[in-house]
MARVEX-693584 format. One record per residue (C-alpha): residue number from 1; residue in one letter; x, y, z. Coordinates in Angstrom, 3 decimals, decimal comma, always signed. Last residue first. Layout:
<nodes>
NODE   i aa       c1       c2       c3
NODE NUM  a        X        Y        Z
...
</nodes>
This chain:
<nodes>
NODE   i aa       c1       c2       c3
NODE 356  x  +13,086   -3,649  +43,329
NODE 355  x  +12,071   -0,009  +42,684
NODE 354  x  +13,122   +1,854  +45,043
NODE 353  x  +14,866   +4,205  +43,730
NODE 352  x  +18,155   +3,294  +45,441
NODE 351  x  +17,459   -0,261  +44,251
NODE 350  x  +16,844   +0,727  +40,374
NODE 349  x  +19,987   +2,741  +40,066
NODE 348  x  +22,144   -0,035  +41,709
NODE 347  x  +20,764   -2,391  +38,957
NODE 346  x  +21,445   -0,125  +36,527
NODE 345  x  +25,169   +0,009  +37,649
NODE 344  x  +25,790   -3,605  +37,815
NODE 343  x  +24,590   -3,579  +34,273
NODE 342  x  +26,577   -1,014  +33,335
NODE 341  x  +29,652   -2,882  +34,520
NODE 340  x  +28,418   -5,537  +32,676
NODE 339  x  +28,606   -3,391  +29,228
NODE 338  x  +31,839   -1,445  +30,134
NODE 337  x  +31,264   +1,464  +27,267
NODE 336  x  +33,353   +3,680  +29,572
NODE 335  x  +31,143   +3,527  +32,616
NODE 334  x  +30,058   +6,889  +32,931
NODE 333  x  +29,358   +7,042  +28,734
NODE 332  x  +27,017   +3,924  +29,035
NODE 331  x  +25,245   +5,350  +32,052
NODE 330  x  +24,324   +8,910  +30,887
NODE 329  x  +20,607   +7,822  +29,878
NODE 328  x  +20,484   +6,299  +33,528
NODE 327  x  +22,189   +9,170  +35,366
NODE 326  x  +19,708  +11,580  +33,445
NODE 325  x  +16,697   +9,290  +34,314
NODE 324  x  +15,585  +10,377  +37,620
NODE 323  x  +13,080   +8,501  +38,550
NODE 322  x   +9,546   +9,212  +40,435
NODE 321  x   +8,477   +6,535  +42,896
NODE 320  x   +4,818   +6,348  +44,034
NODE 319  x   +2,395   +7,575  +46,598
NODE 318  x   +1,869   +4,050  +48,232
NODE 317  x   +5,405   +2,952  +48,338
NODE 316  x   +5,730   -1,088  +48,153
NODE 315  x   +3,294   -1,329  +44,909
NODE 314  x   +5,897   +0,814  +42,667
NODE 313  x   +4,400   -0,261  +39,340
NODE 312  x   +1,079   -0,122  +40,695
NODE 311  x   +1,502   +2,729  +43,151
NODE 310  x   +2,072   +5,253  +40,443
NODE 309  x   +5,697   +5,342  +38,724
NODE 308  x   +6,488   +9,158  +38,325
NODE 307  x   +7,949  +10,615  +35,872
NODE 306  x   +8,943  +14,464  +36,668
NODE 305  x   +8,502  +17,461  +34,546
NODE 304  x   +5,243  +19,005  +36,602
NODE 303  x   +2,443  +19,512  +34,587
NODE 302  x   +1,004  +15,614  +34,297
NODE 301  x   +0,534  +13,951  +31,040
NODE 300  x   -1,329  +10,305  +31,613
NODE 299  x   -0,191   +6,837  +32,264
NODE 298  x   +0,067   +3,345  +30,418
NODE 297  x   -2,948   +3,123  +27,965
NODE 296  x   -2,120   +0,932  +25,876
NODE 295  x   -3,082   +0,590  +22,366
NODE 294  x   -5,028   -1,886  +20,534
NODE 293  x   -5,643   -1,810  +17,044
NODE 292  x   -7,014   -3,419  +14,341
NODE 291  x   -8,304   -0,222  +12,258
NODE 290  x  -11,830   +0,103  +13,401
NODE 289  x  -10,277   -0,786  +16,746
NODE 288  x   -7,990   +2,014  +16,610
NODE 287  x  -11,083   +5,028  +14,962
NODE 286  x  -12,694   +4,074  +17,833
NODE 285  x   -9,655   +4,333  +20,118
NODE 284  x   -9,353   +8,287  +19,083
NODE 283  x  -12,658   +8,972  +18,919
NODE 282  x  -12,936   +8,518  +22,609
NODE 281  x   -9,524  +10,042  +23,337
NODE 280  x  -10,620  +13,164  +21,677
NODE 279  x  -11,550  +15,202  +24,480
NODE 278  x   -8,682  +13,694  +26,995
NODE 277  x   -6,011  +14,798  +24,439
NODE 276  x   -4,034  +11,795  +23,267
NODE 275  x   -0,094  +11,267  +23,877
NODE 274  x   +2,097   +9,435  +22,381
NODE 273  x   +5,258   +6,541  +22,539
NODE 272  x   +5,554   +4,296  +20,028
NODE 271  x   +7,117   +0,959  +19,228
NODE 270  x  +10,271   +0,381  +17,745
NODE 269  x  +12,435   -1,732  +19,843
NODE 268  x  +14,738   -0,759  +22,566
NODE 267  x  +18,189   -1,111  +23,822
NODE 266  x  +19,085   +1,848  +26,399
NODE 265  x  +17,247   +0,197  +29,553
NODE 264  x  +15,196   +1,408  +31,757
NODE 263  x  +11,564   -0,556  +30,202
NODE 262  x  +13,384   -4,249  +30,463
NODE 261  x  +15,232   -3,263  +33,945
NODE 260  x  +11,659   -2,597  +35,061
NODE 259  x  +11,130   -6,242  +35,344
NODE 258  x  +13,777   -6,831  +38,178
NODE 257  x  +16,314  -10,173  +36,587
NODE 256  x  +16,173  -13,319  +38,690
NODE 255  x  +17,687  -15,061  +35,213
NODE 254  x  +14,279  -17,273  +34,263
NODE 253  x  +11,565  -14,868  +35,755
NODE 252  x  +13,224  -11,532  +33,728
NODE 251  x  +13,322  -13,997  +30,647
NODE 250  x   +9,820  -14,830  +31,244
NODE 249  x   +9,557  -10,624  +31,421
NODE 248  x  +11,172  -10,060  +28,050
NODE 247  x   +9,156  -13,437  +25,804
NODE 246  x   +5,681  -11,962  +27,453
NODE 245  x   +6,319   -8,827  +26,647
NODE 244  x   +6,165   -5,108  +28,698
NODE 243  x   +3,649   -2,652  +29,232
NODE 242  x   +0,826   -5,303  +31,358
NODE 241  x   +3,291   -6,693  +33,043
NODE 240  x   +5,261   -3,633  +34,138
NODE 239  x   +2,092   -2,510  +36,439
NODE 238  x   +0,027   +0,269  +35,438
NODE 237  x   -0,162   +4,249  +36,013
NODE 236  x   +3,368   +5,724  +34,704
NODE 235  x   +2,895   +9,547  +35,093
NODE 234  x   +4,766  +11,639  +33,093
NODE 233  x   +6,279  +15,092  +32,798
NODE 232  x   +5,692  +17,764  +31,117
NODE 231  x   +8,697  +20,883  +30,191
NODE 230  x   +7,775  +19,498  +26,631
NODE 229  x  +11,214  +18,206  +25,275
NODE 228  x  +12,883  +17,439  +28,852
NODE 227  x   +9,373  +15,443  +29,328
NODE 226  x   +9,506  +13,506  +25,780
NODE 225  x  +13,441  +12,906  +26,134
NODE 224  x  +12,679  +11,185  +29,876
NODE 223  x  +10,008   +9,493  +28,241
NODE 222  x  +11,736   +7,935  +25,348
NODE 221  x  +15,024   +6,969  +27,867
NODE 220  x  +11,709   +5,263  +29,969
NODE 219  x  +10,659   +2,565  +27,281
NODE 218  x  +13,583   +2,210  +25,830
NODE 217  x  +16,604   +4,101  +22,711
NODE 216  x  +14,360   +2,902  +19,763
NODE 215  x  +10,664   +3,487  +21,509
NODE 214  x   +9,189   +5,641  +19,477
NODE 213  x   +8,129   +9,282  +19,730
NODE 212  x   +4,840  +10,884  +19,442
NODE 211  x   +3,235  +14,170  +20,772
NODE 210  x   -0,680  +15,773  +20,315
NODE 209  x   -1,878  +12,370  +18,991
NODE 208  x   -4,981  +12,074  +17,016
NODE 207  x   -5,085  +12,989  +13,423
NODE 206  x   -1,651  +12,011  +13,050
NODE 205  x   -1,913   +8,797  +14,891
NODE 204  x   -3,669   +6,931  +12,207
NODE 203  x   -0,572   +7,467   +9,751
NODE 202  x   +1,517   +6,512  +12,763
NODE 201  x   -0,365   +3,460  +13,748
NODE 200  x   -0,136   +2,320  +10,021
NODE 199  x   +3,533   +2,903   +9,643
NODE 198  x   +4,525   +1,049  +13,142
NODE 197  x   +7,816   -0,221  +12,366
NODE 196  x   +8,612   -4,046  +13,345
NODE 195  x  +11,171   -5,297  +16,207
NODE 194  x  +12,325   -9,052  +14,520
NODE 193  x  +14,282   -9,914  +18,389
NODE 192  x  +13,119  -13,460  +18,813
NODE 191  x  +15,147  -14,212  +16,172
NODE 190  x  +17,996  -13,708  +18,514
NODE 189  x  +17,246  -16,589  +20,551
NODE 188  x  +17,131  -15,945  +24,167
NODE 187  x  +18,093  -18,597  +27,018
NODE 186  x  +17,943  -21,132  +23,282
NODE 185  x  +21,334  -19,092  +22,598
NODE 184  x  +23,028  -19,967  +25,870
NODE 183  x  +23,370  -17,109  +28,300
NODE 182  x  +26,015  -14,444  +28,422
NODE 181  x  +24,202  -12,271  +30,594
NODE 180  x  +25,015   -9,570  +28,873
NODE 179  x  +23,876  -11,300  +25,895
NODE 178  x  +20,910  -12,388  +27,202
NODE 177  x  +20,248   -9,132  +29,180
NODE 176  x  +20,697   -7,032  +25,724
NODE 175  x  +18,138   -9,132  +23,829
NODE 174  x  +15,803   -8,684  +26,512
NODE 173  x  +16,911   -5,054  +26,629
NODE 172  x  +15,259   -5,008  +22,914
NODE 171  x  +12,373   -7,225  +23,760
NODE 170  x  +11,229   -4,620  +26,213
NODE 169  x   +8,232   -2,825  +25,029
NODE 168  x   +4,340   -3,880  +24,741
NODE 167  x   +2,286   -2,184  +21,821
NODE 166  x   +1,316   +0,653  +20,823
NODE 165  x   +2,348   +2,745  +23,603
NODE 164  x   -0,466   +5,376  +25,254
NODE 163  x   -0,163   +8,467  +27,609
NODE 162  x   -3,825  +10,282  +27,832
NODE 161  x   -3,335  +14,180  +27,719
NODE 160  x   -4,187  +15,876  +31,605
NODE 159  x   -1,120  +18,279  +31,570
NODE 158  x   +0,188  +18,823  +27,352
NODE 157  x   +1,401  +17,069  +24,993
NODE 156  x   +2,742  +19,134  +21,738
NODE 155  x   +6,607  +18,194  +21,038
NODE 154  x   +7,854  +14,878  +19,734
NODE 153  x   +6,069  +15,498  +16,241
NODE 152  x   +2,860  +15,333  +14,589
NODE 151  x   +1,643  +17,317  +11,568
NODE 150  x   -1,458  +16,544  +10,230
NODE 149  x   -2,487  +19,719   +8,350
NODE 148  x   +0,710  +19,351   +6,727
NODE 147  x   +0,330  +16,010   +5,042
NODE 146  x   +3,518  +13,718   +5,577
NODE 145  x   +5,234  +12,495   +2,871
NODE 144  x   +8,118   +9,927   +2,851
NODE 143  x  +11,773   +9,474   +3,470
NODE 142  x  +13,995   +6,649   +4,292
NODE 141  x  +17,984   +6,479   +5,239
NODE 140  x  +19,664   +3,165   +6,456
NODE 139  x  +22,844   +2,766   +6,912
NODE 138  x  +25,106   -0,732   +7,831
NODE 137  x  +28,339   -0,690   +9,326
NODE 136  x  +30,113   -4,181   +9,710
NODE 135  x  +34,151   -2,926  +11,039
NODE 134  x  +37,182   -2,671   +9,261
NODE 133  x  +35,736   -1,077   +6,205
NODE 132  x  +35,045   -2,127   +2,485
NODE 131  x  +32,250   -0,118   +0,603
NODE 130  x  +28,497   -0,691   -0,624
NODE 129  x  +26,534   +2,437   -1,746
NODE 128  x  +22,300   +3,046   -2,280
NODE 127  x  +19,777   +2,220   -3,914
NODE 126  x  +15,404   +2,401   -4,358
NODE 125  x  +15,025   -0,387   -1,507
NODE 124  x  +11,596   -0,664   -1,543
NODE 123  x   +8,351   -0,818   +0,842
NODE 122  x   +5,836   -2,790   +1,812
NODE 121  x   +6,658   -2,933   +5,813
NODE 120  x   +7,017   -6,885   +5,779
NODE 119  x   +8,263   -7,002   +2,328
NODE 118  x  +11,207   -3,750   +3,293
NODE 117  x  +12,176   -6,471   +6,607
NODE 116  x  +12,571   -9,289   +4,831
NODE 115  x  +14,668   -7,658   +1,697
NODE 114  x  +16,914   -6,185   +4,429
NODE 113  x  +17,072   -9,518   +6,309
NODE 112  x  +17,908  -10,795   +2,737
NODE 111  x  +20,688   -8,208   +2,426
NODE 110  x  +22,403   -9,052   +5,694
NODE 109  x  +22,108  -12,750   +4,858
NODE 108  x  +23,546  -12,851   +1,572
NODE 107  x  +26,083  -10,817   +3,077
NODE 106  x  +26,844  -13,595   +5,252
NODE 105  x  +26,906  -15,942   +2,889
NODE 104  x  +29,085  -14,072   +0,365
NODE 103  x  +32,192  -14,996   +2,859
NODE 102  x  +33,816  -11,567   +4,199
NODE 101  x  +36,986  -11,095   +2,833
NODE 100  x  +36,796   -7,472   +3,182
NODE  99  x  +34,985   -6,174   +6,030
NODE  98  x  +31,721   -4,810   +5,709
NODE  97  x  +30,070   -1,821   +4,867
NODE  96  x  +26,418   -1,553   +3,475
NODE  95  x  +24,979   +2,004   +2,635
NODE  94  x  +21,371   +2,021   +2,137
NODE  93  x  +18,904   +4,117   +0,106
NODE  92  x  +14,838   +3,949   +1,219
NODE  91  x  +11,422   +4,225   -0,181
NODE  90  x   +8,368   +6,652   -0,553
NODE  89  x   +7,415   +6,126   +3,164
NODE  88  x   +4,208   +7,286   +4,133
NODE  87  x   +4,663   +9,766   +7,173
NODE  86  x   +2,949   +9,584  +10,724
NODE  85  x   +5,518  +11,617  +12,473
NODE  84  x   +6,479   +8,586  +14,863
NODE  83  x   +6,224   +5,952  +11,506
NODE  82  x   +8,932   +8,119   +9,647
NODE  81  x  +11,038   +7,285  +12,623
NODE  80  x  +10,266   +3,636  +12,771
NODE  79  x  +11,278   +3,240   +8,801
NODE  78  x  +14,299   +4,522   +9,386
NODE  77  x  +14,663   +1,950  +12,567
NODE  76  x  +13,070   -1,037  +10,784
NODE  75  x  +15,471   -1,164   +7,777
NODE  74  x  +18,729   -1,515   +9,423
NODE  73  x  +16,772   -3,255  +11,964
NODE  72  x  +16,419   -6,377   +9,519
NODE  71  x  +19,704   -6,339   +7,931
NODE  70  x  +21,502   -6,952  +11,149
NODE  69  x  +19,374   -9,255  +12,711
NODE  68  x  +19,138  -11,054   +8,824
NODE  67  x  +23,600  -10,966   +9,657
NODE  66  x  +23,149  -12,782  +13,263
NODE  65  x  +25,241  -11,452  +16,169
NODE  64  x  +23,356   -8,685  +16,888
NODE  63  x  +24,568   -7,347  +20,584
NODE  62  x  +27,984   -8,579  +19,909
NODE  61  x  +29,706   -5,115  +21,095
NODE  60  x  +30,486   -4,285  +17,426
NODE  59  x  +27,336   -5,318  +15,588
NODE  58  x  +25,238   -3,513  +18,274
NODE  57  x  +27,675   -0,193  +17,613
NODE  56  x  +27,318   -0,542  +13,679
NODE  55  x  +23,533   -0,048  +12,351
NODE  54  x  +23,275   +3,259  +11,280
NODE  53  x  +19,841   +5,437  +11,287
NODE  52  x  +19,007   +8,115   +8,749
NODE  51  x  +15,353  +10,374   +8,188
NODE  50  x  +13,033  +12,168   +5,423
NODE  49  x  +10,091  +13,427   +6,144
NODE  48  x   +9,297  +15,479   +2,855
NODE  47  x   +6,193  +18,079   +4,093
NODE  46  x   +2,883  +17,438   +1,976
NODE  45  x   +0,180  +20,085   +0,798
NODE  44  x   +1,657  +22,683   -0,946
NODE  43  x   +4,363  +20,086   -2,843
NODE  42  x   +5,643  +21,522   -5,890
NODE  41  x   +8,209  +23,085   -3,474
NODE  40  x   +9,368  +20,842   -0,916
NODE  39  x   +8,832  +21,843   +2,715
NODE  38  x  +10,769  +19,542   +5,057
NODE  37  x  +10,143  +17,367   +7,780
NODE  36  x  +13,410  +15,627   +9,659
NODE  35  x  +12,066  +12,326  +11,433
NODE  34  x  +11,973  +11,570  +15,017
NODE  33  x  +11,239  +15,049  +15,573
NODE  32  x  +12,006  +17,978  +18,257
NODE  31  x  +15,313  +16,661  +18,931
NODE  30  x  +16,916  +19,989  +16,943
NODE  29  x  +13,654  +22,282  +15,667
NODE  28  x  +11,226  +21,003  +12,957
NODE  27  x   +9,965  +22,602   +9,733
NODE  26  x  +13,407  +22,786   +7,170
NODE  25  x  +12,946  +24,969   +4,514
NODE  24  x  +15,192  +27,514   +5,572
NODE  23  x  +17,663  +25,297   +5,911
NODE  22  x  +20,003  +25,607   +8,906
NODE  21  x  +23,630  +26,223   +8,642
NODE  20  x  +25,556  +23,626  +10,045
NODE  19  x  +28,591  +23,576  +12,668
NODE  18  x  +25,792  +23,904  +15,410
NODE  17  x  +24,269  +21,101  +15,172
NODE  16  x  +27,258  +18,745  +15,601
NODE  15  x  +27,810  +19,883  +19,444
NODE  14  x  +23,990  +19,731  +19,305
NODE  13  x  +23,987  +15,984  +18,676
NODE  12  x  +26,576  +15,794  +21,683
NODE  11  x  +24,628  +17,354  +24,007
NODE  10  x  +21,458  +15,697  +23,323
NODE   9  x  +23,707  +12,615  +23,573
NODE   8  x  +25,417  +13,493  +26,688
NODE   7  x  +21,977  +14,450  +28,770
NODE   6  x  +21,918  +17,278  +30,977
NODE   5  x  +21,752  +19,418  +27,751
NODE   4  x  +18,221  +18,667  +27,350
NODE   3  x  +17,280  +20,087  +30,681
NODE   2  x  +18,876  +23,284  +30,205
NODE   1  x  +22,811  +23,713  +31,848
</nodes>
């Protein structure tokens, strides 16, 4: 078994893949993109990055309770993967399923957290398809250009390339851990949760960033995917405080709850992951604060596949911890969807790796 098929989703995405003829036209590989880049004719100088995300599981297990929740990440996660290969978005279609007999309020809400979420990123809803089903499933599916001679993907780092996020991770397991937890709604309001795309960084990034990836499945699932990917690995080089935020890691202080939980878990947000090689780094955060930026820096490419948590993040073992995330990523699927049992589990995880 390769690397990628160690994990069940990579797995099961290729157990699809393989049914379908490939397009000639099509640019990237399978898991090699966040968004799907294809050559248009008419169109010499662009590649169409077009992309779909659904909305249904977190409805069904509770994790978004709210109907603008709903609405809002229906929008932000297609958007988030054009963002990761630096595309402009041209619009989006949805598809909205709900149960009949559901009271117009709530749909009002679904579509205004839609509406919210396309005037925050400045883009439109061009159309789409409403139907009746027993469960709330909500699709999202953008596309944009992306100029060839600036072609980012999730493949490209390479040993000694500067690892950066855009901006700190972790309200999305926050979310999760309230729920989980079962704590009152002011333990963790769900509004807290608004995760935004990050189209600007990712237009900026494609002149800079040898890899990319955001942060929709964690912190660590997006580096275990980047490493299997590149045959690199990672090396984490500052404390969870400084990658993770404030609202995640007060709720970590409030419940007894092990920072890193908020970077291993399967919930994310839509930040991104890249890389920067060393000899451009300096023009790199130039161009950022030109722009209103500030990345973090939060490791660096190393050769071997591994991620490693340097002494910082691992302060009680002085030449680090690295962490095997295949039993992590395969978690949900070894517990049979039990969602506390899984937490249980993680927890485990994290001691025998010596991380709490």
């Amino acid at each position: 078994m390769n690397k990628m098929q160690e994990i069940l989703e990579n797995a099961l995405v290729d157990s699809w893949v393989r049914h379908f003829p490939r397009s000639g036209r099509q640019i990237n590989q399978p898991h090699e993109s966040d968004a799907e880049l294809i050559e248009v004719p008419g169109l010499p100088d662009h590649y169409l990055a077009i992309t779909t995300d659904t909305v249904a599981e977190e409805i069904t297990e509770g994790l978004y309770r709210e109907p603008h929740t709903m609405g809002w990440v229906t929008i932000m996660a297609s958007l988030s993967d054009l963002a990761a290969v630096g595309a402009e978005p041209l619009g989006l279609v949805v598809s909205v399923c709900v149960e009949p007999g559901r009271d117009a309020a709530f749909c009002d809400g679904i579509a205004e957290g839609m509406a919210d979420a396309c005037r925050e990123a400045g883009v439109f809803i061009l159309g789409g398809d409403t139907n009746s089903t027993r469960t709330i499933s909500l699709t999202g599916c953008a596309f944009g250009l992306m100029p060839r001679k600036e072609k980012i993907s999730r493949r490209g780092c390479e040993a000694g390339d500067i690892l950066f996020l855009t901006g700190r991770a972790g309200m999305g397991n926050a979310l999760a851990l309230a729920r989980l937890g079962n704590l009152p709604h002011e333990g963790f309001p769900e509004r807290l949760y608004r995760p935004c795309q990050r189209l600007p960084e990712g237009q900026l990034l494609r002149r800079y960033a040898s890899c990319c990836m955001d942060t929709s499945d964690g912190l660590l699932a997006t580096l275990d995917q980047l490493m299997r990917l590149n045959s690199r690995g990672f090396v984490i080089e500052l404390d969870w405080e400084n990658a993770l935020a404030q609202p995640a890691l007060d709720l970590c202080a409030r419940t007894g709850t092990p920072s890193w939980m908020m970077a291993a878990g399967p919930h994310g947000e839509f930040e991104l992951v890249f890389t920067v090689h060393p000899a451009t780094c300096e023009a790199f955060l130039a161009a950022a604060r030109a722009h209103g930026f500030s990345p973090i820096r939060i490791g660096r490419v190393q050769p071997r596949p591994a991620i490693t948590l340097a002494s910082p993040p691992a302060p009680r073992l002085a030449d680090g911890v690295e962490l095997d995330m295949a039993p992590v990523r395969n978690l949900l699927a070894t517990v049979g969807g039990d969602l506390h049992r899984y937490l249980e589990e993680l927890r485990s995880w994290g001691r025998k790796c010596g991380l709490d």
